[in-house]
Backbone as ProteinMPNN parsed JSONL, in Angstrom:
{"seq_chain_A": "XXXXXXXXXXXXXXXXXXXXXXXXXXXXXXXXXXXXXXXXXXXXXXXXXXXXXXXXXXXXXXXXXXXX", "coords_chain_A": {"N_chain_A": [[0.845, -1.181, 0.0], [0.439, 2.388, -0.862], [0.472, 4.764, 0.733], [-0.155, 8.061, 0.976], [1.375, 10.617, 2.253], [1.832, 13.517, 5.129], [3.834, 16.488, 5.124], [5.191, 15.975, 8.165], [4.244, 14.049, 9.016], [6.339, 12.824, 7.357], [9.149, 13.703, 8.081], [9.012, 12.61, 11.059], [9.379, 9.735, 10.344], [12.043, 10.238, 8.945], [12.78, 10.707, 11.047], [13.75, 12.908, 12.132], [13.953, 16.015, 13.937], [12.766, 18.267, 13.283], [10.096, 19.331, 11.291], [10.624, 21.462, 9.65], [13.13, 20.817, 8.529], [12.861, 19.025, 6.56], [11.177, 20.565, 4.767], [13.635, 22.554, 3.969], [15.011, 20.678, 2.231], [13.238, 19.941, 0.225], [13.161, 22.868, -0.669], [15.983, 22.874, -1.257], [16.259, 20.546, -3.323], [16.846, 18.198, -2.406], [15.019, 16.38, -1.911], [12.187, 14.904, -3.426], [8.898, 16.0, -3.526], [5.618, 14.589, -3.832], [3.294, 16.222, -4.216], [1.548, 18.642, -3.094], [0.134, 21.033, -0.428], [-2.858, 23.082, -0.9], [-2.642, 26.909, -0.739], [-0.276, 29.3, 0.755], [1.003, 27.875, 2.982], [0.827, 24.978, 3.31], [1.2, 21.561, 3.196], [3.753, 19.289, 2.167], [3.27, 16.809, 0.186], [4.383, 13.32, 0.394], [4.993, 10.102, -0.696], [4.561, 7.118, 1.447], [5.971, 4.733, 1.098], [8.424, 6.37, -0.87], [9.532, 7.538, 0.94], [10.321, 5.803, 3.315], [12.16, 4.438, 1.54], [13.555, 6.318, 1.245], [14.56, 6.69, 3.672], [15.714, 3.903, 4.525], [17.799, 3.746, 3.078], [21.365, 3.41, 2.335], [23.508, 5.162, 1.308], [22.164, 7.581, 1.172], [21.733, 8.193, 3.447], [24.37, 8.974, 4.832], [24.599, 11.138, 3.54], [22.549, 12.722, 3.921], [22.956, 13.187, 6.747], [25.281, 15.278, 6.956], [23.774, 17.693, 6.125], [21.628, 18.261, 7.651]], "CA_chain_A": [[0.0, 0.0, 0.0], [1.848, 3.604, -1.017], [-0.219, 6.197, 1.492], [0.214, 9.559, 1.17], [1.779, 11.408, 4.068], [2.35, 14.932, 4.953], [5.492, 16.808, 5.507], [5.365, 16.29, 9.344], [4.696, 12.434, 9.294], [7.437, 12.363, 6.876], [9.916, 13.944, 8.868], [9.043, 12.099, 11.841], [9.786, 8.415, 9.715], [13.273, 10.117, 8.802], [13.761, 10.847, 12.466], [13.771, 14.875, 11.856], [13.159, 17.25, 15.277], [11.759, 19.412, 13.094], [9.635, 19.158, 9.83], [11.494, 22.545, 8.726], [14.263, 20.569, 7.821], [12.489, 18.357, 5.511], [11.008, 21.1, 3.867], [14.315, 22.959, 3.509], [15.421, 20.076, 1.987], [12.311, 20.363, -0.45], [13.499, 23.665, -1.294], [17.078, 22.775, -2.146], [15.573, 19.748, -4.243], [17.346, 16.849, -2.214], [13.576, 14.954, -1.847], [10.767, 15.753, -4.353], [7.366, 15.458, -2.891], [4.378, 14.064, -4.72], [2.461, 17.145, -4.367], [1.789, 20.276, -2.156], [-1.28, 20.962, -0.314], [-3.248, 24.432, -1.76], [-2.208, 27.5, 0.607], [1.722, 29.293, 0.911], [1.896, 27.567, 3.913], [0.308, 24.196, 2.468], [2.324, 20.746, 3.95], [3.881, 18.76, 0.992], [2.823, 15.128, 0.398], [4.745, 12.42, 0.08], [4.438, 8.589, -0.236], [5.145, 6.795, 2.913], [7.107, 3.866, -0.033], [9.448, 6.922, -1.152], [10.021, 8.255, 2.164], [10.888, 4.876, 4.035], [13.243, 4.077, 0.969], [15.048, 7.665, 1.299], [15.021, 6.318, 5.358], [16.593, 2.366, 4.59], [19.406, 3.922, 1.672], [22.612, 3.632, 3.522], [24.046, 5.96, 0.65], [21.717, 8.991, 1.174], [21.692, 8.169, 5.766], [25.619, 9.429, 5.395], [24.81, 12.33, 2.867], [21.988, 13.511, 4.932], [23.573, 13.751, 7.863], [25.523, 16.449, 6.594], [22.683, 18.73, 5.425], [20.564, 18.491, 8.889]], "C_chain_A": [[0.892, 1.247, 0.0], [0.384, 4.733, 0.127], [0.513, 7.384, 1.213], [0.086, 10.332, 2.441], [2.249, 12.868, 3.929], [3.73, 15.331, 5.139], [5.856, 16.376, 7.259], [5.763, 15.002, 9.433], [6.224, 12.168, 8.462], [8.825, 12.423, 7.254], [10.194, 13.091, 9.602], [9.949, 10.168, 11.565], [11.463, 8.649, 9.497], [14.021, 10.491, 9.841], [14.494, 12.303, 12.658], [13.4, 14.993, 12.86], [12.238, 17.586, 14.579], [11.11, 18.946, 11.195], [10.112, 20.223, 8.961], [12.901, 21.932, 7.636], [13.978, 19.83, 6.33], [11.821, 19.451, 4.401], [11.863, 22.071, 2.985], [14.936, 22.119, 2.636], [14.522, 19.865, 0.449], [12.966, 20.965, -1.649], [14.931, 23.515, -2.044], [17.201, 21.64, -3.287], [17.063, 18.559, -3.804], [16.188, 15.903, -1.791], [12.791, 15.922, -2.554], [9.261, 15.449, -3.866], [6.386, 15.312, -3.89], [3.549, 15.28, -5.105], [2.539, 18.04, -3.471], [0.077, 20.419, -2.027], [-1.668, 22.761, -1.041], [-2.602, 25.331, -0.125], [-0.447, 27.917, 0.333], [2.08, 28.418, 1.955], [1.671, 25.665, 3.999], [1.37, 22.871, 2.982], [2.328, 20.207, 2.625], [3.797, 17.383, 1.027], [3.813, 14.247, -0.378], [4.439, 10.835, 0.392], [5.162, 8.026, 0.814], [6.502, 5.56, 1.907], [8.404, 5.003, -0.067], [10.0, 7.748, 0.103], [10.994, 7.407, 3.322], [12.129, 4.17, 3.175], [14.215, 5.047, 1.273], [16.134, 7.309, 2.822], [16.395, 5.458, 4.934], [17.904, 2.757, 3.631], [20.094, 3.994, 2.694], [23.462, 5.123, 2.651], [23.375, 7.366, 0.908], [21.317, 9.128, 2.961], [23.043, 9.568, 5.58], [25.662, 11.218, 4.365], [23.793, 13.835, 3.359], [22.359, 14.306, 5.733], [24.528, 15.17, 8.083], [24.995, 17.488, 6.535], [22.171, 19.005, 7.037], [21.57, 19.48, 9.887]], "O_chain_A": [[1.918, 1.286, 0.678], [-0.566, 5.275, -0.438], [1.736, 7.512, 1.267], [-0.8, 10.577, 3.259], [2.857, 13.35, 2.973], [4.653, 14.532, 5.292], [7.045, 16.547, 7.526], [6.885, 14.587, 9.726], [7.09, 11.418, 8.914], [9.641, 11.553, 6.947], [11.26, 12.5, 9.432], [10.758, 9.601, 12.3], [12.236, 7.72, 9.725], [15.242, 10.635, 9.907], [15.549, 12.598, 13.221], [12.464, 14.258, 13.174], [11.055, 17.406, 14.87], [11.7, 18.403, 10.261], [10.089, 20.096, 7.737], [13.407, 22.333, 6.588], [14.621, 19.983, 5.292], [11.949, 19.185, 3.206], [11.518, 22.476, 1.875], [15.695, 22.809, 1.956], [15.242, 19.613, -0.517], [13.267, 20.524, -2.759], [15.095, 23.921, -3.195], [18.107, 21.73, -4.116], [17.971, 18.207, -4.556], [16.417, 14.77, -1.368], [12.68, 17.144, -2.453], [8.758, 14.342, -4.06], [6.448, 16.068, -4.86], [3.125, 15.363, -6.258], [3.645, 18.286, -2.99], [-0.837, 20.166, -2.812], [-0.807, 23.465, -1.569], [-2.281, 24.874, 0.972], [0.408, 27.158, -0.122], [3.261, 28.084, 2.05], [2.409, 25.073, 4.788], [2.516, 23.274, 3.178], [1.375, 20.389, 1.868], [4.3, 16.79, 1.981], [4.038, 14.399, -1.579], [3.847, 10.394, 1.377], [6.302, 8.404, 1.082], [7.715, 5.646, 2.1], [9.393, 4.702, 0.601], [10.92, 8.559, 0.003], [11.932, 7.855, 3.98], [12.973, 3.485, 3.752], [15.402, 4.822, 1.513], [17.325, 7.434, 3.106], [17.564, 5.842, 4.921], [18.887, 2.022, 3.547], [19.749, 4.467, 3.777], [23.951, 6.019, 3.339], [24.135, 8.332, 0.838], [20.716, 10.058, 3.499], [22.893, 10.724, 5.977], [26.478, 12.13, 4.493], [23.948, 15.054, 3.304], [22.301, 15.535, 5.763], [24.514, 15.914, 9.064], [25.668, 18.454, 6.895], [22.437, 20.106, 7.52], [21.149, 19.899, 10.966]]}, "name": "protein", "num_of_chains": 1, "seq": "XXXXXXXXXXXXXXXXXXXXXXXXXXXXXXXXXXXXXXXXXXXXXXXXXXXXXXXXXXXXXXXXXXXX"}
């Protein structure tokens, strides 16, 4: 099943404090989200599948870690 999750849950799965980071992360286009809710301030949706793969990569854990 692929659910669609917001920016907050998605955070939370990659073990983010804050959901800011995931959306700065957005903005510099190191995760692409499925969609964007209506609104400027609007949470961005992603699938819980492409979110728990970005998690399990060992290659993008150590490139992360950097960024946060």
């Amino acid at each position: 099943m692929n659910d669609l999750i917001g920016t907050k849950e998605a955070a939370r799965i990659l073990g983010m404090a804050a959901s800011s980071t995931l959306s700065r992360w957005v903005q510099i286009g190191k995760i692409t989200p499925v969609g964007k809710l209506p609104g400027r301030t609007g949470s961005y949706v992603f699938t819980r599948d492409q979110i728990e793969a970005y998690r399990d990569n060992p290659e993008l854990d150590d490139r992360l870690q950097r960024v946060s």
